[in-house]
C-alpha positions as CSV (number, residue, x, y, z in Angstrom):
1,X,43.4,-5.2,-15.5
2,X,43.3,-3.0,-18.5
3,X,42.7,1.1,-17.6
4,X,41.3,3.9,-19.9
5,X,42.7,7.6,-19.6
6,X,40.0,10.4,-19.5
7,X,40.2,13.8,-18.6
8,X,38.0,15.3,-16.0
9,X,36.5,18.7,-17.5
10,X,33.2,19.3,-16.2
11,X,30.1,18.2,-14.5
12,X,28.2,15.2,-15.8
13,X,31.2,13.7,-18.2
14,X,30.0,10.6,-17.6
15,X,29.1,8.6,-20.5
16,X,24.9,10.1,-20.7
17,X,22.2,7.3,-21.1
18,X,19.5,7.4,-23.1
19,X,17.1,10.1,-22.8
20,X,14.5,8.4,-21.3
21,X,12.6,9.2,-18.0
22,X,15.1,11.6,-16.9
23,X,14.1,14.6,-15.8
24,X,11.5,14.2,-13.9
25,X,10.7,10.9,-10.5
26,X,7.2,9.1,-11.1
27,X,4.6,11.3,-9.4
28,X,3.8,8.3,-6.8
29,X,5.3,5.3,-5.7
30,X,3.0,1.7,-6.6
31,X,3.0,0.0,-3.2
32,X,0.7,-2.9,-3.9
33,X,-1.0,-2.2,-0.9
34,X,2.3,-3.5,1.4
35,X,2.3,-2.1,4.6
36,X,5.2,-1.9,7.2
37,X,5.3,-4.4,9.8
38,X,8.6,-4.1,11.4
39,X,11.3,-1.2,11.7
40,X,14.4,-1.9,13.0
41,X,17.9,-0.5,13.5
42,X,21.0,-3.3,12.7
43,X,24.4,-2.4,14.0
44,X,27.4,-3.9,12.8
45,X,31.2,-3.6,13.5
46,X,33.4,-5.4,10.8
47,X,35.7,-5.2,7.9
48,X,35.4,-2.4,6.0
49,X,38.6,-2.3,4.1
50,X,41.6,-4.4,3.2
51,X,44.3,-1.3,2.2
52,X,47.4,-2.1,4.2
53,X,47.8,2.1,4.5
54,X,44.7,2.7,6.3
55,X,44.6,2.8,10.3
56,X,43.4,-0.3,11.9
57,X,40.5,2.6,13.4
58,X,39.3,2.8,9.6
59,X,40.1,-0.5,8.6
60,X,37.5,-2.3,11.6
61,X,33.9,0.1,11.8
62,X,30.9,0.3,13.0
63,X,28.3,0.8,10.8
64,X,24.3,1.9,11.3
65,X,21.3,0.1,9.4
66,X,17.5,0.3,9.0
67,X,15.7,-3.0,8.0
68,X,11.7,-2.2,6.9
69,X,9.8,-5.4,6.8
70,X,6.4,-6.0,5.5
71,X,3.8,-8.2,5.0
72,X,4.3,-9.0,1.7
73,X,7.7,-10.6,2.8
74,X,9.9,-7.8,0.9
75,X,12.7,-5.6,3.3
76,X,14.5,-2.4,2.1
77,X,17.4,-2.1,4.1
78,X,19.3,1.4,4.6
79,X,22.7,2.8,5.9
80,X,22.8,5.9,8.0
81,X,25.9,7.6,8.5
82,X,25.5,8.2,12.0
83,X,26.8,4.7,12.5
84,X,29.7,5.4,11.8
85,X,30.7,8.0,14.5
86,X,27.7,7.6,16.8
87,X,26.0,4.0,16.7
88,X,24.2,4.1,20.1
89,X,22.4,7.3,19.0
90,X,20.4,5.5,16.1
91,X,18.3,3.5,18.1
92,X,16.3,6.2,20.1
93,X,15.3,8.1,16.5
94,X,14.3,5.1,15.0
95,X,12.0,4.5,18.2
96,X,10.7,8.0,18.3
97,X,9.4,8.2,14.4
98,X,8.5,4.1,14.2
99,X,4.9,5.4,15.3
100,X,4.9,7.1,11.7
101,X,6.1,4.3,9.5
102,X,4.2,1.0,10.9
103,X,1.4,0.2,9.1
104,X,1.2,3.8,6.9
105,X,-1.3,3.8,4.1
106,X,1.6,4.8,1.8
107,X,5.3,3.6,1.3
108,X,6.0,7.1,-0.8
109,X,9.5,7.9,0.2
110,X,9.1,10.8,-0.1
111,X,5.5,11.1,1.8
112,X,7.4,9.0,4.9
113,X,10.1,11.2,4.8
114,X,8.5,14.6,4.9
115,X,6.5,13.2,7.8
116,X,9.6,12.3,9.5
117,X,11.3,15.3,9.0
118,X,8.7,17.2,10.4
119,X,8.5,15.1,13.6
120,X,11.5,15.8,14.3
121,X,11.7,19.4,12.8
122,X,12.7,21.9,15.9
123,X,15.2,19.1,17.5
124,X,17.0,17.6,14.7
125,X,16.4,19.4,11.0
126,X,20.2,18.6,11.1
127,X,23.1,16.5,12.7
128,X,22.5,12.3,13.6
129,X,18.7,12.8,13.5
130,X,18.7,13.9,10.2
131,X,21.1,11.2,9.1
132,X,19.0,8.1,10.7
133,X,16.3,9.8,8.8
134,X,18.2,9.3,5.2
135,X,19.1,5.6,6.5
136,X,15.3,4.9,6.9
137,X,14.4,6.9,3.5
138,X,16.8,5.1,1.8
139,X,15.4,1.6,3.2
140,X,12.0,3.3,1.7
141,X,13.8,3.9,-1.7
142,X,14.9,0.0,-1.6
143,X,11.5,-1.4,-1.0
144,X,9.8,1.0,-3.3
145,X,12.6,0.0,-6.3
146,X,11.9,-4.2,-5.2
147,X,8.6,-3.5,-5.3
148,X,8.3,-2.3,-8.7
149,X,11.2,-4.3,-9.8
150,X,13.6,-1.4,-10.7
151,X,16.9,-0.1,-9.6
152,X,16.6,3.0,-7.6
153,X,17.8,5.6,-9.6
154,X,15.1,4.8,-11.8
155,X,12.5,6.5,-9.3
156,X,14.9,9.1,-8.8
157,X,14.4,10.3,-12.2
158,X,16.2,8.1,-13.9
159,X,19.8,7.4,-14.3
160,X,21.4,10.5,-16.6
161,X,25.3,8.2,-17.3
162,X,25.5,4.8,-18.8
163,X,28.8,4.7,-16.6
164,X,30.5,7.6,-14.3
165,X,34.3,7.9,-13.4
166,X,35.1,6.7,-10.2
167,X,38.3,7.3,-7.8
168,X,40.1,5.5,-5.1
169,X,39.5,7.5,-1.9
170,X,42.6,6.4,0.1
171,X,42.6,8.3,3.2
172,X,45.9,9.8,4.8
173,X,49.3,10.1,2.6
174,X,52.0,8.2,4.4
175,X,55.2,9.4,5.7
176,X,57.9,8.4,4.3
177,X,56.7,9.4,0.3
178,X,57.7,6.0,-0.9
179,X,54.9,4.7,0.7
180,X,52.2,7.3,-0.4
181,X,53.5,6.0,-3.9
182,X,52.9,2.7,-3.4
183,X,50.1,3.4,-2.1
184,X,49.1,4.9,-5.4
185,X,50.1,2.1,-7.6
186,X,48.2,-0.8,-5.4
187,X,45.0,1.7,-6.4
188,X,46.0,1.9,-9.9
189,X,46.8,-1.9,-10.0
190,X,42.9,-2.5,-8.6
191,X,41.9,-0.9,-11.9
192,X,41.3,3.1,-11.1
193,X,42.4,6.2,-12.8
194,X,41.3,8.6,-10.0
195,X,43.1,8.4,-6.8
196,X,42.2,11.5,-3.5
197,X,44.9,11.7,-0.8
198,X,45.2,13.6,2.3
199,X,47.5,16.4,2.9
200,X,49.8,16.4,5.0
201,X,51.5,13.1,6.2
202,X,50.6,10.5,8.4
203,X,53.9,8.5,10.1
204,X,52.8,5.1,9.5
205,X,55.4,3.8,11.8
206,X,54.2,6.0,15.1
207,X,50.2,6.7,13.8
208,X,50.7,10.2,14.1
209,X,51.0,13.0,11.8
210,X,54.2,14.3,10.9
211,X,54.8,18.2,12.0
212,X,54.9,20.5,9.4
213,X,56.7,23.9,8.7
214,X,54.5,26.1,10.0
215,X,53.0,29.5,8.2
216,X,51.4,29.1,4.7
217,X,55.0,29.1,3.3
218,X,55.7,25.6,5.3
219,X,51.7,24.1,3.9
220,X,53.3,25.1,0.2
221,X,56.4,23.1,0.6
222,X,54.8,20.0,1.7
223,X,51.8,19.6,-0.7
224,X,54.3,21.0,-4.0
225,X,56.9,18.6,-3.1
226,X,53.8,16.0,-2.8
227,X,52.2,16.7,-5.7
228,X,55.6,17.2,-7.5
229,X,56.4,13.4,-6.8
230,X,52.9,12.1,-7.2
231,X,51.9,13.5,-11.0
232,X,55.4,12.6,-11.6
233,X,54.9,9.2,-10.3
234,X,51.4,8.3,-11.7
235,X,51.4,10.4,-14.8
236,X,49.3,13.0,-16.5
237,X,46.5,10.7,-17.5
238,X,45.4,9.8,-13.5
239,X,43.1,12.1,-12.0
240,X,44.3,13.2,-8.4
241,X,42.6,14.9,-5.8
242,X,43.4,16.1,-1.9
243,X,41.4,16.7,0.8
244,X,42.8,18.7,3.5
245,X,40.2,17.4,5.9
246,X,39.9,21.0,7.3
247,X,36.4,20.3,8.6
248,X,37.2,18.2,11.7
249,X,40.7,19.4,12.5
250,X,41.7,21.0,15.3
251,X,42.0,25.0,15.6
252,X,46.0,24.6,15.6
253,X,46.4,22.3,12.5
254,X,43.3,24.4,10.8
255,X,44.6,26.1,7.3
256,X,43.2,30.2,7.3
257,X,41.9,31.4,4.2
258,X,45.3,32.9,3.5
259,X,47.3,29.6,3.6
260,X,44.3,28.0,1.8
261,X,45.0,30.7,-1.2
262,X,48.7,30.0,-1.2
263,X,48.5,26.4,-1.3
264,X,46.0,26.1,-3.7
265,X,47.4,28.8,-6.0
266,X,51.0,27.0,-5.6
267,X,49.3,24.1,-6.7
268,X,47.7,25.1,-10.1
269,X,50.6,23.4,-12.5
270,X,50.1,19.8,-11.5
271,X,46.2,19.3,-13.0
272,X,44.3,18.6,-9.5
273,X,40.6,17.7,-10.0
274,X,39.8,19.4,-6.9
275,X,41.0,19.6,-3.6
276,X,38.6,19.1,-0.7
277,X,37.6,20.5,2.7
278,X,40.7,23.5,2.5
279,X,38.7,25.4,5.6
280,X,36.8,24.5,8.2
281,X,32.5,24.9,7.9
282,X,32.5,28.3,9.4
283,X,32.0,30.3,6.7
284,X,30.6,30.1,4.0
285,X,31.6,33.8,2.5
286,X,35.5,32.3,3.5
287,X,34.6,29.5,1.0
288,X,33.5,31.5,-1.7
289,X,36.1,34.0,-1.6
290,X,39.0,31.1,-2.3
291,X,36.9,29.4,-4.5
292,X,36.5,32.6,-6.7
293,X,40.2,32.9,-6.7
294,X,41.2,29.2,-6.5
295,X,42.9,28.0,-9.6
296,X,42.4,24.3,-8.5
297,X,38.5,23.2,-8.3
298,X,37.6,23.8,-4.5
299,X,35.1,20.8,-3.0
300,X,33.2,20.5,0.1
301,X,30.2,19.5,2.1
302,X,30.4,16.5,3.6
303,X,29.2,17.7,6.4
304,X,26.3,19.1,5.5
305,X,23.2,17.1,6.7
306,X,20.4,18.7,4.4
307,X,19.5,20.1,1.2
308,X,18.8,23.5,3.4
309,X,22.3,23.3,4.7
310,X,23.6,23.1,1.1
311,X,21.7,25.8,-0.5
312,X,22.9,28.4,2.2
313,X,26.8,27.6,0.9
314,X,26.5,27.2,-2.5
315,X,23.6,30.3,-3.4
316,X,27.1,32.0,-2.3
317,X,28.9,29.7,-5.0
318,X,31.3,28.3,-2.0
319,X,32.2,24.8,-3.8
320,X,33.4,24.3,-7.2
321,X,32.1,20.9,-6.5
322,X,29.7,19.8,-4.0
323,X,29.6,16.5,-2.0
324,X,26.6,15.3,-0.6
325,X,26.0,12.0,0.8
326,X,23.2,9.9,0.5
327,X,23.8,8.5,3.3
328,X,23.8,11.6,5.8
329,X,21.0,13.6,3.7
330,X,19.5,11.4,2.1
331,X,18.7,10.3,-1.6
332,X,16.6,12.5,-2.8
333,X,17.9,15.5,-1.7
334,X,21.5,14.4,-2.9
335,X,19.7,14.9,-6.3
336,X,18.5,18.3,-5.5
337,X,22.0,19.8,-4.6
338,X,22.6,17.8,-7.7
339,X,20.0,20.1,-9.6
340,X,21.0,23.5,-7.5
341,X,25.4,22.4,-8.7
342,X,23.9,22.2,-12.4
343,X,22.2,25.8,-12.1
344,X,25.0,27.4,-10.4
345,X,27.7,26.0,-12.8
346,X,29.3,23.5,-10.3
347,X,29.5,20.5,-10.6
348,X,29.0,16.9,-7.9
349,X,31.1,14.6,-6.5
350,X,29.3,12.2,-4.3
351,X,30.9,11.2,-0.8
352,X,30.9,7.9,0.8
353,X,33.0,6.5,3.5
354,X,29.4,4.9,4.4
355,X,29.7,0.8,4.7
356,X,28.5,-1.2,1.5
357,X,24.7,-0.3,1.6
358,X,25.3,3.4,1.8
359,X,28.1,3.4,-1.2
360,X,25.1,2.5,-3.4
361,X,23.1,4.5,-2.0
362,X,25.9,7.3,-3.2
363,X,26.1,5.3,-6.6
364,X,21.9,5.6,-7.5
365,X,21.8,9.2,-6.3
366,X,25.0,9.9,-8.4
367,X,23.6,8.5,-11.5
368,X,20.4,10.6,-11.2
369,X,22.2,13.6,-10.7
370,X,22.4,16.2,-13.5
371,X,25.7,17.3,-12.5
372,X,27.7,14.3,-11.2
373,X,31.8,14.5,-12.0
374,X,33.2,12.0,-10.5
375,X,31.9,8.9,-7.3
376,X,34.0,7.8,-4.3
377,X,34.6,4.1,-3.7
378,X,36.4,2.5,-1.3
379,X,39.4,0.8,-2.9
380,X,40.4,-2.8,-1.2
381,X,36.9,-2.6,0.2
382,X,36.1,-4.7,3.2
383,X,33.5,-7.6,3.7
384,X,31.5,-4.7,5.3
385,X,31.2,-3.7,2.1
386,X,31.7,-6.7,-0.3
387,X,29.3,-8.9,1.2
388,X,26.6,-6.4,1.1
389,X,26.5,-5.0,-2.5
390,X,27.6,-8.4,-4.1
391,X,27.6,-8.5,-7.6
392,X,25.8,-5.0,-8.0
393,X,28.8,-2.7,-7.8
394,X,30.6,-3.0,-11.2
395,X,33.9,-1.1,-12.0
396,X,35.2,-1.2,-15.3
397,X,38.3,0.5,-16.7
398,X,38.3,2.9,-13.5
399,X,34.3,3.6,-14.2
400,X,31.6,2.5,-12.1
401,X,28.6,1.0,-14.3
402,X,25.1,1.7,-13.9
403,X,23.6,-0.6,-11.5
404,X,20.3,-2.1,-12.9
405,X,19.7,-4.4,-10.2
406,X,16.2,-3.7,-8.1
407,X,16.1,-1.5,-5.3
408,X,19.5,-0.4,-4.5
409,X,21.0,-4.0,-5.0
410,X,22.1,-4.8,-1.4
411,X,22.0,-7.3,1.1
412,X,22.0,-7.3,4.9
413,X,21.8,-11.0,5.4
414,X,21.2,-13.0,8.4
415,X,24.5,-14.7,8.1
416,X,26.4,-11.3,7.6
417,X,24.9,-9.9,11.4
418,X,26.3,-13.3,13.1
419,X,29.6,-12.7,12.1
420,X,30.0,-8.8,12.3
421,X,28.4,-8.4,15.5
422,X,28.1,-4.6,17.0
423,X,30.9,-3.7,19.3
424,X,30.9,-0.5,21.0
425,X,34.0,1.4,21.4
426,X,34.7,1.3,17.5
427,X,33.2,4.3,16.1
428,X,35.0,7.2,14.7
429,X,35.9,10.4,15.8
430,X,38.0,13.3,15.8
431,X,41.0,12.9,18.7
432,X,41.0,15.1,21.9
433,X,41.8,14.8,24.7
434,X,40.0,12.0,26.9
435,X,38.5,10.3,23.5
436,X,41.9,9.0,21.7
437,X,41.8,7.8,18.2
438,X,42.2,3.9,17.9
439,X,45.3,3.2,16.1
């Protein structure tokens, strides 16, 4: 598969569409006069990748939908997040704000939403009530988009890129480092130019991470010697990116501001795109002080459940490069930390470790943002995935294309829930004791 270099420089290098319809969504949403008949929640457990260097935990998921029928025979579907880590939880929100949703003079997603939101306003403004929220919202989006025959983006604002660089996310690096650089050539062989890895190593052989020297001298050894062999390895033209997955690690493995500064100081020569998650979400003043000092793009906010959540971190300037995820806050307010990254001179990477509906959900809210850099895509992707945005996710020459199919272009067919039925036990989640990581 032929591969194109670019260089990553700024927000919004995509290659920019035509002018038209960008700035500003359609005032209302032409519903026909459908109404909601049917809301339900659709758990899955399946495939969601086919990379050999990904845990058999990541590899086999759980995943959390919304289906919206009406009775004019369309269906948006939706992915939340929350389906990933906490599947049984979706259920009981969907229940508590069906009341709002069945039969509603309006399908306005964002008319639904607001009324959602505020339903659920002193118990869950954040956290898995706000993500089943987005699922359902985005299942709005979907309908809306069928019903006016456009892709989604569209009613967003309009997509701002004809195209946008895309990057393998690929999850831990793997110990030994002749793996990690296989690992990078399979991604470059699939057709990508951007590849993220983890710091740190995981031992592939005994599924656990391998110790480091400890002190911020020890976290500069291993991710300079990394970095030394992978821009060596793949070249100057490949965009690479860490993520030190500080958010969810435990207090012990947790890198302080000080070791955040030294590593991402000591790695300044070897071109980094950004480096995610370096602390933990417990500060957002810690954030901002390394990313005013940070010589290597700092990213974060994966975590972060609302636009509310967002603008408290990054009116301090914390990220470099924000990442929301459609599907944890939702569409439309992935555009509006889109907006807030372009007036703060930062810049948006969307986030999706989401199943195949809520990559495209990522993909439309990327293309409407004003400030997207880069989008995640699961590389080797899964049937969880494949089967589900079909023929609507295009990548070409390490770029995804601009989807133009209606809605968001997905499919959650009746065939696809018979063979990935939900099993419980195989959500994620952070290892402690009592709740062990699946291998």
């Amino acid at each position: 598969m032929s591969r194109v270099s670019w260089r990553l420089t700024g927000p919004g290098h995509g290659q920019r569409a035509a002018d038209s319809a960008l700035d500003m969504a359609p005032d209302s949403i032409s519903d026909g006069g459908m109404r909601i008949t049917e809301v339900s929640p659709v758990l899955l457990t399946g495939p969601s990748s086919n990379d050999p260097w990904i845990t058999f935990a990541k590899r086999t998921r759980t995943a959390g939908f919304v289906e919206l029928r009406t009775d004019a025979g369309l269906t948006g579907v939706g992915e939340t997040y929350a389906g990933y880590f906490a599947p049984e939880l979706i259920g009981p929100v969907v229940d508590y704000v069906r009341p709002i949703l069945l039969g509603a003079e309006t399908l306005d997603p964002r008319v639904l939403t607001a009324r959602m939101r505020q339903s659920l306003a002193y118990f869950a403004r954040v956290g898995v009530g706000a993500a089943v929220i987005s699922g359902i919202e985005a299942a709005l989006w979907d309908l809306a988009g069928k019903a006016e025959g456009v892709p989604v983006h569209q009613l967003l604002g309009g997509a701002r890129y004809d195209r946008l660089p895309a990057y393998a996310t690929g999850g831990p690096s793997p110990w030994p480092p002749d793996q990690l650089m296989r690992k990078v050539d399979r991604y470059l062989e699939l057709g990508f130019t951007a590849v993220k890895v983890a710091s740190g190593y995981l031992d592939m052989a005994e599924r656990r991470p391998v110790p480091a020297p400890g002190g911020p001298e020890g976290a500069v050894a291993v991710e300079v010697e990394k970095l030394e062999l992978l821009r060596a390895h793949a070249g100057k033209d490949v965009a690479i990116m860490l993520d030190g997955h500080m958010g969810h690690r435990d207090g012990t493995a947790r890198w302080d501001l000080a070791t955040a500064t030294a590593v991402l100081t000591a790695l300044e020569p070897y071109d980094l795109t950004f480096f995610e998650e370096p602390l933990a979400y417990r500060d957002p003043d810690e954030y901002a002080d390394l990313t005013r000092v940070s010589p290597v793009p700092v990213a974060g906010g994966e975590q972060l459940s609302s636009y509310d959540e967002f603008r408290l971190w990054m009116l301090r300037d914390a990220f470099a490069v924000a990442q929301p995820d459609a599907s944890w806050l939702g569409l439309s307010e992935f555009v509006d930390v889109g907006r807030l990254a372009a007036e703060r001179g930062a810049s948006v990477a969307s986030h999706a470790w989401s199943a195949g509906v809520g990559v495209m959900q990522n993909v439309h809210a990327a293309f409407a943002s004003p400030s997207t850099l880069i989008v995640e895509i699961p590389p080797d992707a899964g049937e969880l995935h494949t089967l589900l945005w079909g023929e609507n996710l295009v990548i070409e020459d390490g770029q995804v294309l601009r989807p133009d199919a209606p809605g968001l272009g997905v499919t959650l067919s009746d065939e696809v829930k018979a063979r990935f039925p939900f099993r419980p036990g195989m959500e994620e989640f952070s290892s402690v004791p009592g709740k062990q990581l699946r291998s």
